[in-house]
Residue frames as a rotation matrix with the C-alpha (Angstrom) as fourth column:
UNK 1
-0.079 -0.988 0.136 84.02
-0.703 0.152 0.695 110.72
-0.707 -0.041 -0.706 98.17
UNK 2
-0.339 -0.558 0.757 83.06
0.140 0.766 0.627 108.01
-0.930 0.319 -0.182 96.53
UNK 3
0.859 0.348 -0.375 82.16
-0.015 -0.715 -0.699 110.43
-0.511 0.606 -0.609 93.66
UNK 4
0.478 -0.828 -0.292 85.85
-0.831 -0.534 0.154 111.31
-0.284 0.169 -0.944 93.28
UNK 5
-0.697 -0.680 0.227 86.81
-0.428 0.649 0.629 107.52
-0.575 0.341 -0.743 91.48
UNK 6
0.294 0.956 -0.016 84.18
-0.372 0.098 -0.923 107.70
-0.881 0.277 0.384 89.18
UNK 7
0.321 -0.428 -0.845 86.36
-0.947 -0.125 -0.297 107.63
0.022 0.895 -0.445 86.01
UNK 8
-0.809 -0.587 -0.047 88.42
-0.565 0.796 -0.217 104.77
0.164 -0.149 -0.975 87.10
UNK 9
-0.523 0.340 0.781 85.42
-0.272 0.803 -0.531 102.82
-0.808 -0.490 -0.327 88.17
UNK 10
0.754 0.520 -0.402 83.53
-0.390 -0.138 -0.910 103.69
-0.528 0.843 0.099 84.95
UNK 11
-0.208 -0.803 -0.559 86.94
-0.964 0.266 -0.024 102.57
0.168 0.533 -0.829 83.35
UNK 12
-0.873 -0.469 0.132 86.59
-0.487 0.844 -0.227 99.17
-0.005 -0.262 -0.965 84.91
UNK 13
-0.095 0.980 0.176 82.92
-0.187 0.156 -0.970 98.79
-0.978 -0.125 0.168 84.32
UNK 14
0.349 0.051 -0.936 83.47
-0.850 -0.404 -0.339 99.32
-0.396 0.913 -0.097 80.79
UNK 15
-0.483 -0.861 -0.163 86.09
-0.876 0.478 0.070 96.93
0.017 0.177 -0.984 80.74
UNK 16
-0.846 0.268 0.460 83.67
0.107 0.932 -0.347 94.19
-0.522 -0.244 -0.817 82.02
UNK 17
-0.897 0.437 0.058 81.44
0.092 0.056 0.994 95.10
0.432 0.897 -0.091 79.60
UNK 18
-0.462 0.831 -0.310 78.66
0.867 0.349 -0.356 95.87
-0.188 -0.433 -0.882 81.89
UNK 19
-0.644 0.208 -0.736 78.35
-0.104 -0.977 -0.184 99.59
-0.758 -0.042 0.651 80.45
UNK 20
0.080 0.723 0.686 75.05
0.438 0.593 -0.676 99.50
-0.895 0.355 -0.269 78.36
UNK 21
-0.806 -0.477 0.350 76.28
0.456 -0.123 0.881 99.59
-0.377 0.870 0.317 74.62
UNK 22
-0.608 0.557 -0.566 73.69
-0.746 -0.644 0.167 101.97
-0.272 0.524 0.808 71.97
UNK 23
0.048 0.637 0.769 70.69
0.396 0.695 -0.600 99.93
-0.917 0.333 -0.219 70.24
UNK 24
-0.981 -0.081 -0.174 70.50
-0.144 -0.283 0.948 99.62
-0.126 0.956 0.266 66.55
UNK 25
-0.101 0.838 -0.535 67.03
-0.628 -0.471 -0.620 100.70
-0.772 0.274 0.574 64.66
UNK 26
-0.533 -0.243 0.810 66.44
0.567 0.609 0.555 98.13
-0.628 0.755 -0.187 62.03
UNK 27
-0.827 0.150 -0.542 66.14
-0.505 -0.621 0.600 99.55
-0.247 0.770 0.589 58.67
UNK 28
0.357 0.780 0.514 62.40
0.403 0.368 -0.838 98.97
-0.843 0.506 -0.183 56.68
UNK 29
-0.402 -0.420 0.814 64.17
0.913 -0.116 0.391 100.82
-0.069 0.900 0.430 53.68
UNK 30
-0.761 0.033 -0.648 64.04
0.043 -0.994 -0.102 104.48
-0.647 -0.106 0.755 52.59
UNK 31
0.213 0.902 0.375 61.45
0.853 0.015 -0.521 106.13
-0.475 0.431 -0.767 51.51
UNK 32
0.879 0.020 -0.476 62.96
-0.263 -0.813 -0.519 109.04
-0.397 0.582 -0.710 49.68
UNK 33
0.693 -0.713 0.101 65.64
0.665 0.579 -0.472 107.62
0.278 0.395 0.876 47.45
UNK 34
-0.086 -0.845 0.528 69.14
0.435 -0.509 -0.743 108.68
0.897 0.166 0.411 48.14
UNK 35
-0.114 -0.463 0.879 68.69
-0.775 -0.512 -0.370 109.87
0.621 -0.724 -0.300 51.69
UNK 36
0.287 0.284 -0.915 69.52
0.539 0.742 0.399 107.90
0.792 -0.608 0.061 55.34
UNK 37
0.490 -0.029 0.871 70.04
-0.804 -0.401 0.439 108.05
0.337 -0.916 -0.220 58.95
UNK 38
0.545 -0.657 -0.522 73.12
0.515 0.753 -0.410 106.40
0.662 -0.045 0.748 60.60
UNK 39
0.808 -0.212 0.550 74.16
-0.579 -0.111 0.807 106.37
-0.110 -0.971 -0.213 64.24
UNK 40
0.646 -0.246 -0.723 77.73
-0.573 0.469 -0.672 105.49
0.504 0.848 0.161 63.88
UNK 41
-0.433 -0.446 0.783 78.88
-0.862 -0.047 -0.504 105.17
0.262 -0.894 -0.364 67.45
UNK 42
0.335 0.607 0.721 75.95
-0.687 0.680 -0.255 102.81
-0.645 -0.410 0.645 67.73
UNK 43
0.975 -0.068 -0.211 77.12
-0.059 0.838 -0.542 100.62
0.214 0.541 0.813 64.71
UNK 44
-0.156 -0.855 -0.495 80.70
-0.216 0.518 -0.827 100.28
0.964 -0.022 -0.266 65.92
UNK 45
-0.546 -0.203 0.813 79.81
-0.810 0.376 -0.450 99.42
-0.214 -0.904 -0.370 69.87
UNK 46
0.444 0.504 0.741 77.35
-0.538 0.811 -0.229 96.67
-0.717 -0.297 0.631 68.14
UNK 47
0.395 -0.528 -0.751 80.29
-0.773 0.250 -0.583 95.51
0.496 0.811 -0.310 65.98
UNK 48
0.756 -0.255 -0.603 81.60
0.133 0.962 -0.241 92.07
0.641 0.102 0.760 65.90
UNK 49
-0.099 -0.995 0.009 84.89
0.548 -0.062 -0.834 93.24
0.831 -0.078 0.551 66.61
UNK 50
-0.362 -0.542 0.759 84.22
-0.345 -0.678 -0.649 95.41
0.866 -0.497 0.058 69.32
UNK 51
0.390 0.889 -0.240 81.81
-0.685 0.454 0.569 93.01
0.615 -0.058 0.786 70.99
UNK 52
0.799 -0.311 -0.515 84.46
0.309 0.947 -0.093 90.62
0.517 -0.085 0.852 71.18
UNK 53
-0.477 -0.831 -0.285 87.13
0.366 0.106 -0.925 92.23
0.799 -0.546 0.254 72.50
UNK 54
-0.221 0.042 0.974 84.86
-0.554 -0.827 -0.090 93.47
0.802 -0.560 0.206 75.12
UNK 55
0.635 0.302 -0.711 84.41
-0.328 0.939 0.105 89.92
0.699 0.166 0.695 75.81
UNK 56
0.149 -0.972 -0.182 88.34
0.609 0.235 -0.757 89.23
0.779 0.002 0.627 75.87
UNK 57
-0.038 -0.722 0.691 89.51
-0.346 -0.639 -0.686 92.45
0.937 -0.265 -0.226 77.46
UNK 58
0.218 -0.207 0.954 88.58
-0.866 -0.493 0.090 91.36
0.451 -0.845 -0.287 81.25
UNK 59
0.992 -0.123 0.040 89.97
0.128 0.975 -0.184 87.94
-0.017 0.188 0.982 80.53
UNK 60
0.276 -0.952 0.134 93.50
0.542 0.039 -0.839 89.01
0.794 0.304 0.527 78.70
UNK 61
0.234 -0.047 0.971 93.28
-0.340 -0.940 0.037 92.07
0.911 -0.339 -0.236 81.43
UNK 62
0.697 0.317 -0.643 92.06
0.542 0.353 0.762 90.19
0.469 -0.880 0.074 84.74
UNK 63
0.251 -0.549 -0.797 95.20
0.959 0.251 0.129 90.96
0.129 -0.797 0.590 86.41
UNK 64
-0.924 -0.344 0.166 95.60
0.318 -0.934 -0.161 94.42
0.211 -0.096 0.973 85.92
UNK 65
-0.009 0.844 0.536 91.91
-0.336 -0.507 0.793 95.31
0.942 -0.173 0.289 86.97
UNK 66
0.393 -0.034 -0.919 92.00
0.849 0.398 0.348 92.61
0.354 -0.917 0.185 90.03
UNK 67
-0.570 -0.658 -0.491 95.07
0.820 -0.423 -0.386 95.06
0.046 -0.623 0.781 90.92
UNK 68
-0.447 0.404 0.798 92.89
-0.207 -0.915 0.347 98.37
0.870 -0.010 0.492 89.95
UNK 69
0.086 0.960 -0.266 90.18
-0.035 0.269 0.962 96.91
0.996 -0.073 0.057 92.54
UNK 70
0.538 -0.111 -0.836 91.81
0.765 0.480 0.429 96.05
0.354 -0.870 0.343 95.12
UNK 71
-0.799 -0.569 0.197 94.37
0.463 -0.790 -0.403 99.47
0.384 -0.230 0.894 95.34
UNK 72
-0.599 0.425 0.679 91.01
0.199 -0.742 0.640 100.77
0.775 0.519 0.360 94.96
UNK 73
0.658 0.545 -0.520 89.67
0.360 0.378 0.853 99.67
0.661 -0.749 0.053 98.18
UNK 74
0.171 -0.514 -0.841 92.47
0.979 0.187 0.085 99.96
0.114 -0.837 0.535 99.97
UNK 75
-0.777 -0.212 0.592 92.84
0.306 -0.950 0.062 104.09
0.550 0.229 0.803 98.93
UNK 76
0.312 0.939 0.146 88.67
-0.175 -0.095 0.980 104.18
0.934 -0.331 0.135 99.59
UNK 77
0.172 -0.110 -0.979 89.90
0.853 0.514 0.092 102.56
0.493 -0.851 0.182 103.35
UNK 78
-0.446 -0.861 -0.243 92.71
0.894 -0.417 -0.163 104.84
0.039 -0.290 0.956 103.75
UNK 79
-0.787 0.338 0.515 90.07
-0.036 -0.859 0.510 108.31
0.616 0.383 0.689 102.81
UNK 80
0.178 0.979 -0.101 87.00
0.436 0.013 0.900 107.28
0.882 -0.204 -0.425 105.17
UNK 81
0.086 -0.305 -0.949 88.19
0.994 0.091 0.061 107.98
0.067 -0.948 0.311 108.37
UNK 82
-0.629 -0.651 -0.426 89.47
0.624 -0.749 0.222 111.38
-0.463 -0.126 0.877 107.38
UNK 83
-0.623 0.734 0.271 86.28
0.278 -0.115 0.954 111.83
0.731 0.669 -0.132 105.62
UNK 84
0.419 0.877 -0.234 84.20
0.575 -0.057 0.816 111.67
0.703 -0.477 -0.528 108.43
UNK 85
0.072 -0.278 -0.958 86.40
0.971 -0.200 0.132 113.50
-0.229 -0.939 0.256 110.52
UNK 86
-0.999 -0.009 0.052 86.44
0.021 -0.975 0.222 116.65
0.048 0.223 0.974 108.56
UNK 87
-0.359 0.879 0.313 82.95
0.285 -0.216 0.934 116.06
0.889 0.425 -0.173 108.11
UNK 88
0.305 0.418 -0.856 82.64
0.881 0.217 0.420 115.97
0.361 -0.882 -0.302 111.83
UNK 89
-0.323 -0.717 -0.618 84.85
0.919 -0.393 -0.024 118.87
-0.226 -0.575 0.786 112.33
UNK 90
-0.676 0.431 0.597 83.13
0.089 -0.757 0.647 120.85
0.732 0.491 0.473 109.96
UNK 91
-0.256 0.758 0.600 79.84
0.096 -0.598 0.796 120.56
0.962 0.261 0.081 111.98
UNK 92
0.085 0.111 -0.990 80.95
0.988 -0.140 0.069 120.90
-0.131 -0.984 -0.121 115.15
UNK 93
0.724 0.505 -0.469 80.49
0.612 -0.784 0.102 124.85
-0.316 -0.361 -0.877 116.53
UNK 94
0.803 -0.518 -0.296 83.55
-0.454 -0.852 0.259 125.92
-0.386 -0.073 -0.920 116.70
UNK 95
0.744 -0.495 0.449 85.38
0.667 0.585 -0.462 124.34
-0.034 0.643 0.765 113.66
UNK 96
0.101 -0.912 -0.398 89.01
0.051 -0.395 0.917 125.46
-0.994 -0.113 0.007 113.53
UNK 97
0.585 0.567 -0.580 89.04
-0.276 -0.533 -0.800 126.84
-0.762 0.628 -0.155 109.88
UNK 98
0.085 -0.910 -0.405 92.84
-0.960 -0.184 0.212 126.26
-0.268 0.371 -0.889 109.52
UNK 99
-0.445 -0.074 0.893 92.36
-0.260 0.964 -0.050 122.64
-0.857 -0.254 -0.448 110.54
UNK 100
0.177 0.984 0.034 89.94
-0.137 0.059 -0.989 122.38
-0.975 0.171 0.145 108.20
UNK 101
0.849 -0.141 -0.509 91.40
-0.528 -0.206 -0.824 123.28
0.012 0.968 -0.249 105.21
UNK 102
-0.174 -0.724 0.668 94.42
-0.864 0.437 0.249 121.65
-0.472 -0.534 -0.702 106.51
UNK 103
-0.279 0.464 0.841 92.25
-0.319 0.781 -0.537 118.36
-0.906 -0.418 -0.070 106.25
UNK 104
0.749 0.662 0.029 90.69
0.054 -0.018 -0.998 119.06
-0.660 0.749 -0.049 102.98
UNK 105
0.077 -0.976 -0.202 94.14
-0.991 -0.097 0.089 119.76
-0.106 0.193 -0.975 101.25
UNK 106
-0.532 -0.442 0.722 95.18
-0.281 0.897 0.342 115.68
-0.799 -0.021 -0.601 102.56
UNK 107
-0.311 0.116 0.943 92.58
0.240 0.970 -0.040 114.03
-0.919 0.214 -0.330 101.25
UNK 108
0.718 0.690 0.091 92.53
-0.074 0.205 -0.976 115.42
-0.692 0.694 0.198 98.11
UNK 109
-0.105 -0.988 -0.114 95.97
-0.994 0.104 0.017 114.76
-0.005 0.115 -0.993 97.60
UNK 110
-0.756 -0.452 0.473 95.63
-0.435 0.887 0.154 111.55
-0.490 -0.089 -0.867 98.33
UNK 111
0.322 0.850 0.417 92.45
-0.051 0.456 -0.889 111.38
-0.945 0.265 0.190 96.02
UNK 112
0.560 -0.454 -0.693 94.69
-0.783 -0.564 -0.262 112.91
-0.272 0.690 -0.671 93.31
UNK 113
-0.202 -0.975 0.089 97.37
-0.940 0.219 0.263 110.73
-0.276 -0.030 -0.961 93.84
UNK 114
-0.423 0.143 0.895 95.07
-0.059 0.981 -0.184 107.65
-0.904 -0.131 -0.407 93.74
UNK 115
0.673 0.736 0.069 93.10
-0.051 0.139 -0.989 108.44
-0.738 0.662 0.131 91.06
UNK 116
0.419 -0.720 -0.554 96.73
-0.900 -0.245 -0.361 108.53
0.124 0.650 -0.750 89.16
UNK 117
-0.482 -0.604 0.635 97.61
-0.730 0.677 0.090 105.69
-0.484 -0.420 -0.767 90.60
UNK 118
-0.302 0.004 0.953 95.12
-0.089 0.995 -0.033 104.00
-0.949 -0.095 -0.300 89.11
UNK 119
0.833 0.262 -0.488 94.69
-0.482 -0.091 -0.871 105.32
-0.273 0.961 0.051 85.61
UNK 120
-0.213 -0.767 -0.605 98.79
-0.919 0.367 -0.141 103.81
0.331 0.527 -0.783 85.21
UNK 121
-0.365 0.326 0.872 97.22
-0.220 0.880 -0.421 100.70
-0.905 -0.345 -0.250 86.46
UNK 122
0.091 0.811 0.578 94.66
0.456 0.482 -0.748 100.49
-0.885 0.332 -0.326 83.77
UNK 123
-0.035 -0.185 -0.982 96.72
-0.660 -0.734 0.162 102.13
-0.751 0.653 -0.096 81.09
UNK 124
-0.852 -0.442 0.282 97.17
-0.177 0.749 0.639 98.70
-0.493 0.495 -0.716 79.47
UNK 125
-0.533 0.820 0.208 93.44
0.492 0.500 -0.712 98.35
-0.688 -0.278 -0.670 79.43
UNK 126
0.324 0.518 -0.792 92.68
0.062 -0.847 -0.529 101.78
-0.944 0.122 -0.306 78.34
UNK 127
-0.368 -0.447 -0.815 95.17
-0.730 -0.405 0.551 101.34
-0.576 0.798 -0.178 75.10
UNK 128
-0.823 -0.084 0.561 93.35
-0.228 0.955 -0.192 98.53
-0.520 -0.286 -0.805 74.52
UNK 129
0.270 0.944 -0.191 90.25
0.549 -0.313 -0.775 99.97
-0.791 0.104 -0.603 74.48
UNK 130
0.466 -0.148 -0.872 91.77
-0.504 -0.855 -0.125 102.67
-0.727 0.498 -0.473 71.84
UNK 131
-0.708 -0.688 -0.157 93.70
-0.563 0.416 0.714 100.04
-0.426 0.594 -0.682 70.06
UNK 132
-0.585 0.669 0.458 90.71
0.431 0.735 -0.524 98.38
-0.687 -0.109 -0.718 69.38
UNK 133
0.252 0.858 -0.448 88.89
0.476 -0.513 -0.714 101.35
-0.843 -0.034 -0.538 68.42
UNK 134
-0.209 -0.825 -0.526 91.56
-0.587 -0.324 0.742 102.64
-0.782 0.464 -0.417 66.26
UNK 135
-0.908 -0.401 0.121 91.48
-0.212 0.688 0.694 99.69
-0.361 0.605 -0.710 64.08
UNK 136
-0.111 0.993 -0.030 87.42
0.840 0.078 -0.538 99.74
-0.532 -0.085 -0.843 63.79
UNK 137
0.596 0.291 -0.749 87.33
-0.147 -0.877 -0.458 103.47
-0.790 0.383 -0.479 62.56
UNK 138
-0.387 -0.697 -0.603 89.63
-0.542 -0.357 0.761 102.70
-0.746 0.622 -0.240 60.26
UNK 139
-0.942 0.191 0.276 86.99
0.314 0.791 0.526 100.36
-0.118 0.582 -0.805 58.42
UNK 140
-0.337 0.937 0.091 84.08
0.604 0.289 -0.743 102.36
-0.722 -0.196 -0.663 58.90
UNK 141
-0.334 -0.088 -0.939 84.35
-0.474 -0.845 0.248 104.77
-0.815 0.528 0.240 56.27
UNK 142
-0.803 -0.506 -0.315 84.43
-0.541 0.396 0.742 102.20
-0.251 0.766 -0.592 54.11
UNK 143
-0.622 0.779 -0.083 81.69
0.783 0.616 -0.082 99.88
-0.013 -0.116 -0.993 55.27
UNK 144
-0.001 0.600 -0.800 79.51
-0.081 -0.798 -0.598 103.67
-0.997 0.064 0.050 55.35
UNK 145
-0.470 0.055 -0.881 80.43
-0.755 -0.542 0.369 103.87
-0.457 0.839 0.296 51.34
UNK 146
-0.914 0.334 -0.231 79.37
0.255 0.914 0.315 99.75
0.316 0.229 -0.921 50.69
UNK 147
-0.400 0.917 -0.002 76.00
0.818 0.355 -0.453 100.69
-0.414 -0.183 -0.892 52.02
UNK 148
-0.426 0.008 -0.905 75.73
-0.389 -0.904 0.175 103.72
-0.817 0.427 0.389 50.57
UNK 149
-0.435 0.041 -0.899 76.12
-0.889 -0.181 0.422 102.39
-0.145 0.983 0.115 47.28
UNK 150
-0.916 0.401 -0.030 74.21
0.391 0.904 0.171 98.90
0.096 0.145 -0.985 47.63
UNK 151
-0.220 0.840 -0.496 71.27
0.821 -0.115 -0.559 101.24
-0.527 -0.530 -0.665 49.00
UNK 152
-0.240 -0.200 0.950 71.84
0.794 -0.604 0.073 103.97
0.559 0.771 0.304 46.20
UNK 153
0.779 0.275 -0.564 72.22
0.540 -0.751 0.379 106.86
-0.319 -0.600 -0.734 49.24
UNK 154
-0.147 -0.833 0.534 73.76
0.818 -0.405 -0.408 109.88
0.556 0.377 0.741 48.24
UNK 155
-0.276 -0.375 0.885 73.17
-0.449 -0.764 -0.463 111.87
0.850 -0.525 0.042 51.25
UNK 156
-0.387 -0.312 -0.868 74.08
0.857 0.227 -0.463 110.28
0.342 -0.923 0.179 55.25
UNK 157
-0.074 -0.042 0.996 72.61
-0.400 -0.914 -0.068 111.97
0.914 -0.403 0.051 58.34
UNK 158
-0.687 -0.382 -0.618 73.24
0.323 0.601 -0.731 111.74
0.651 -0.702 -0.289 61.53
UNK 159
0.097 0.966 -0.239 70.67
0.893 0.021 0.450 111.54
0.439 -0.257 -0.861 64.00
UNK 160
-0.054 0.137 -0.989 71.67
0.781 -0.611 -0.127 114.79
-0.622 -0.780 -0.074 65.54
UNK 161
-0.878 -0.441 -0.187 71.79
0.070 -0.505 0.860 116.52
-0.474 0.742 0.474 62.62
UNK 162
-0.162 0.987 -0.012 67.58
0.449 0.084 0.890 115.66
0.879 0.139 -0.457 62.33
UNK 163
-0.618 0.533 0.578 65.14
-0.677 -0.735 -0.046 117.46
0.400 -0.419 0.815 63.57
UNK 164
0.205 0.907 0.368 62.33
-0.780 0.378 -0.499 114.90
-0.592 -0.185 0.785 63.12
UNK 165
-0.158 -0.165 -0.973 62.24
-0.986 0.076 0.147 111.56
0.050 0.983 -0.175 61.09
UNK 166
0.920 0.317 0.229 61.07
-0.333 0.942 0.034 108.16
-0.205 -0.108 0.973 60.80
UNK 167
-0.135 -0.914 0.381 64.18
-0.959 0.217 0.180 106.34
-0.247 -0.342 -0.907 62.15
UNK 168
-0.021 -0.177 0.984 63.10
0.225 0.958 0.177 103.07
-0.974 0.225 0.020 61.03
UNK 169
0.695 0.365 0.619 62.62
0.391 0.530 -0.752 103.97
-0.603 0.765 0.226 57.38
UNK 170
0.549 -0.811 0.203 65.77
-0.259 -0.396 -0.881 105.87
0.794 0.431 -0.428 56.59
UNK 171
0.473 -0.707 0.525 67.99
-0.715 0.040 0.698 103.98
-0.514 -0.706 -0.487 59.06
UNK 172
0.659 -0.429 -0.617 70.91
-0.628 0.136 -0.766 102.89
0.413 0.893 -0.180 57.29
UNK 173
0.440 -0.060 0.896 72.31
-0.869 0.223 0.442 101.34
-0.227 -0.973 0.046 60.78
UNK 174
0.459 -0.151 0.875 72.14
-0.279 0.911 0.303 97.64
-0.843 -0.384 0.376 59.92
UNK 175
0.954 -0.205 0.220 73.63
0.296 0.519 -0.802 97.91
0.050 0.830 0.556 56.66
UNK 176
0.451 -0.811 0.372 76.58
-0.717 -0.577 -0.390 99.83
0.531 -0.091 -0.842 57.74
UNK 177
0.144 -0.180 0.973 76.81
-0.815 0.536 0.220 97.17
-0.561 -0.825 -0.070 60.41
UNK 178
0.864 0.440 0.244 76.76
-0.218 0.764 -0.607 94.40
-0.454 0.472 0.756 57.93
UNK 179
0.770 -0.618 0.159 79.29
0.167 -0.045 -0.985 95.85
0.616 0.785 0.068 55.91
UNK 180
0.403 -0.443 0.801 81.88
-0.873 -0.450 0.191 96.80
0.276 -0.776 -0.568 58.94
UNK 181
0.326 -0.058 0.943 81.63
-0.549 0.801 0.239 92.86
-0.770 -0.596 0.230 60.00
UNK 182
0.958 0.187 0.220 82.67
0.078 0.565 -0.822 92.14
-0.278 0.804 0.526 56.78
UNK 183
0.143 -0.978 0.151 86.02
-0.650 -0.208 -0.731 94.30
0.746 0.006 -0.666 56.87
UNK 184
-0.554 -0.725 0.408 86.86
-0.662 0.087 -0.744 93.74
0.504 -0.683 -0.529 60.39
UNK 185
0.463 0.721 -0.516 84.99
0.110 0.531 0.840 90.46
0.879 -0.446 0.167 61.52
UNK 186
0.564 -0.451 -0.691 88.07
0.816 0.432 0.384 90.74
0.125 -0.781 0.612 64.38
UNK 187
0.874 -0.397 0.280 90.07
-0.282 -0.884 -0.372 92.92
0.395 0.246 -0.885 66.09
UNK 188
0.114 -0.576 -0.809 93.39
0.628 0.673 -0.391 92.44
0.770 -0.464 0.439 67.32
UNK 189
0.586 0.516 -0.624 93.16
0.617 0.215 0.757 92.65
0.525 -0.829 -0.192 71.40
UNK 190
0.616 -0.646 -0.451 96.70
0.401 -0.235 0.885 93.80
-0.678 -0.726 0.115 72.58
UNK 191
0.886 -0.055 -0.460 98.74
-0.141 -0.978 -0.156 96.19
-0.441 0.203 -0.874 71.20
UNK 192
0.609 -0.753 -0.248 101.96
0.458 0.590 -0.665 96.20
0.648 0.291 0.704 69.75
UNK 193
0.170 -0.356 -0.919 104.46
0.894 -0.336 0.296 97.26
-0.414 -0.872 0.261 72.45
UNK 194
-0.792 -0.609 -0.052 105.08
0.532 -0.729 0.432 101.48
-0.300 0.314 0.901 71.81
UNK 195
-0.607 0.430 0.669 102.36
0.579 -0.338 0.742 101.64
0.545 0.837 -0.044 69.99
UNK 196
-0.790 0.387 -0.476 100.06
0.041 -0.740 -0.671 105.40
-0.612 -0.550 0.569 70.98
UNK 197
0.351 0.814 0.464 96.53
0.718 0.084 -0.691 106.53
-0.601 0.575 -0.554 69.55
UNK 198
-0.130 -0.400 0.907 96.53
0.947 -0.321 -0.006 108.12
0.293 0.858 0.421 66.80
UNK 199
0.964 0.139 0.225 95.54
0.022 -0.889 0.457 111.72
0.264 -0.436 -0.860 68.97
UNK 200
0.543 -0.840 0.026 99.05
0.156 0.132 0.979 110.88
-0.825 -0.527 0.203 70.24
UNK 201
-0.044 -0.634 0.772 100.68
0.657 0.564 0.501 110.39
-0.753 0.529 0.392 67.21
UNK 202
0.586 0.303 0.752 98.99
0.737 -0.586 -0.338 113.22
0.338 0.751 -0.567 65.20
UNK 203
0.993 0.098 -0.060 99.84
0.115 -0.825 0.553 115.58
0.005 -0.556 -0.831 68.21
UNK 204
0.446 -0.895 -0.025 103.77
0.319 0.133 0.938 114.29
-0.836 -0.426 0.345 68.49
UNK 205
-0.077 -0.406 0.911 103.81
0.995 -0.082 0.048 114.56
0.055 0.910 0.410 64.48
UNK 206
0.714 0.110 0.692 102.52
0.289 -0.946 -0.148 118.30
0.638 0.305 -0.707 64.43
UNK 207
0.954 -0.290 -0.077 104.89
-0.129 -0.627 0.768 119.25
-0.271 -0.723 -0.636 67.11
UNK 208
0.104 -0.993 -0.054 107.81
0.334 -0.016 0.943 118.16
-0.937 -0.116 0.330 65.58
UNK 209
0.016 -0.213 0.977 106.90
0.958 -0.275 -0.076 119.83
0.285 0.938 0.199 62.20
UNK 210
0.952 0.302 -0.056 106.70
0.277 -0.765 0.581 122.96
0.132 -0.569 -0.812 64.56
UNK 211
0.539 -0.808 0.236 109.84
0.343 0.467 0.815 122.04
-0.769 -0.358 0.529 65.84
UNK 212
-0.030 -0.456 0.890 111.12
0.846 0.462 0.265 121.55
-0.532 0.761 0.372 62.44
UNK 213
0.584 0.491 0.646 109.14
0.766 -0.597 -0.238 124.67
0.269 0.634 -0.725 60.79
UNK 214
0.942 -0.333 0.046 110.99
-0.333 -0.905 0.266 127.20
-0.047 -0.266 -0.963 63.44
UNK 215
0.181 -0.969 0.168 114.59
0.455 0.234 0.859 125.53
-0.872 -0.079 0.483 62.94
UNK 216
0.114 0.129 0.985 113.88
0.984 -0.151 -0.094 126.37
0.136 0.980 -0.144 59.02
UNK 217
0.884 0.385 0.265 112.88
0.348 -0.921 0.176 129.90
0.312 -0.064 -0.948 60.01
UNK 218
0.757 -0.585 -0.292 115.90
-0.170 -0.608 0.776 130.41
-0.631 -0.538 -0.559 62.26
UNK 219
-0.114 -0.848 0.518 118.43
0.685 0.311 0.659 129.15
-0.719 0.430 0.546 59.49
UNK 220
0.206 0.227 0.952 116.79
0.963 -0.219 -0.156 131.66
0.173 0.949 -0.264 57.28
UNK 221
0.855 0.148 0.497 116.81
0.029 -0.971 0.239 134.49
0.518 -0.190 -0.834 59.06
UNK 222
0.476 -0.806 -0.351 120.66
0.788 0.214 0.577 133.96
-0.390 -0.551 0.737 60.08
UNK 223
-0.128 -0.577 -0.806 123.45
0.029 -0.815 0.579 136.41
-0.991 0.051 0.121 59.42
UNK 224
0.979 0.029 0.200 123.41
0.201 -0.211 -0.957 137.71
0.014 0.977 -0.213 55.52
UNK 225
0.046 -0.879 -0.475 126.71
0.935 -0.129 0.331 138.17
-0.352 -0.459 0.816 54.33
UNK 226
0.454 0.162 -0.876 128.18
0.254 -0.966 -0.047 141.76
-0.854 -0.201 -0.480 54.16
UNK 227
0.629 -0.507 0.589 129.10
0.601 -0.164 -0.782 143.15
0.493 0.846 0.202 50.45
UNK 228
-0.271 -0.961 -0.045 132.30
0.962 -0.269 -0.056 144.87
0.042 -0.059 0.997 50.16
């Protein structure tokens, strides 16, 4: 059972920042001109900005995790009992099958239900986390071309994308990181009210050019008029 509020705890671990962030490789400098290696997941979780607001978030948050924590318990209460009694029913001889399933049915309803319950808890938290991020990717491109071109690289690889490769001398890591903290030394913590990720926002735009595309279609393909 307590398997079945993994997300949500992982959600609230995160939040407190206790989820261990990537290590950066410091760079000794390339040894074939023009090529690197650059873990960019790892250079935005050891960004300034994201650093800090993982700092902030279970500070500005507190009260909406406190509440995650505590529902959470009280759901985890409300599921043991009925836990161990199916478990018990199961291995008793002559387990009533119907019952059984009967049993199994509740309490995963009521894992369902909780585990919803507390993702709209910790939605604030969670746009947070994305509002954060959001505003980071949107500087790393940039800070990727500033080291680029201070380091004269004209081909980026990512470490999955290697086979084999001396990671300290073609890691491009801390200069990407350098340049990033330079755009965005800060992010900003809390959203504006409305505001979705941009997966949201791409997905709502393409559907209403859908929308839009078959209204077009059906105005074309209306009656024709009839010649005489």
């Amino acid at each position: 059972m307590k398997t079945l509020f993994k997300s949500a705890i992982l959600a609230t671990s995160l939040m407190l920042g206790s989820a261990a962030q990537p290590v950066l490789a410091q760079s000794t400098g390339p040894v074939v001109q023009g090529l690197a290696v650059a873990n960019l997941d790892a250079v935005i979780a050891n960004s300034n900005a994201f650093r800090t607001a993982q700092q902030q978030r279970p500070v500005t948050y507190k009260a909406q995790i406190d509440q995650a924590e505590a529902r959470r318990k009280q759901i985890e209460a409300q599921l043991n009992p009925l836990v161990q009694k199916f478990n018990t029913d199961r291995q008793a001889g002559s387990a009533n099958q119907t019952a059984l399933a009967q049993q199994a049915q509740t309490i995963q309803q009521i894992q369902e239900s909780g585990q919803q319950e507390l993702q709209k808890i910790l939605q604030p938290v969670a746009l947070s986390e994305a509002y954060v991020n959001e505003q980071i990717e949107d500087k790393i491109d940039q800070a990727v071309k500033n080291a680029m071109g201070k380091k004269k690289v004209s081909l980026l690889l990512s470490p999955q994308a290697v086979l084999a490769v001396n990671a300290q001398a073609y890691n491009l890591n801390q200069d990407i990181l350098n340049e990033l903290n330079t755009l965005i030394p800060a992010a900003q913590l809390v959203p504006p009210q409305g505001w979705e990720p941009r997966q949201m926002r791409e997905a709502r735009a393409a559907q209403a050019a859908q929308q839009q595309a078959q209204q077009g279609n059906a105005v074309s393909a209306g009656p024709q008029p009839q010649g005489r």
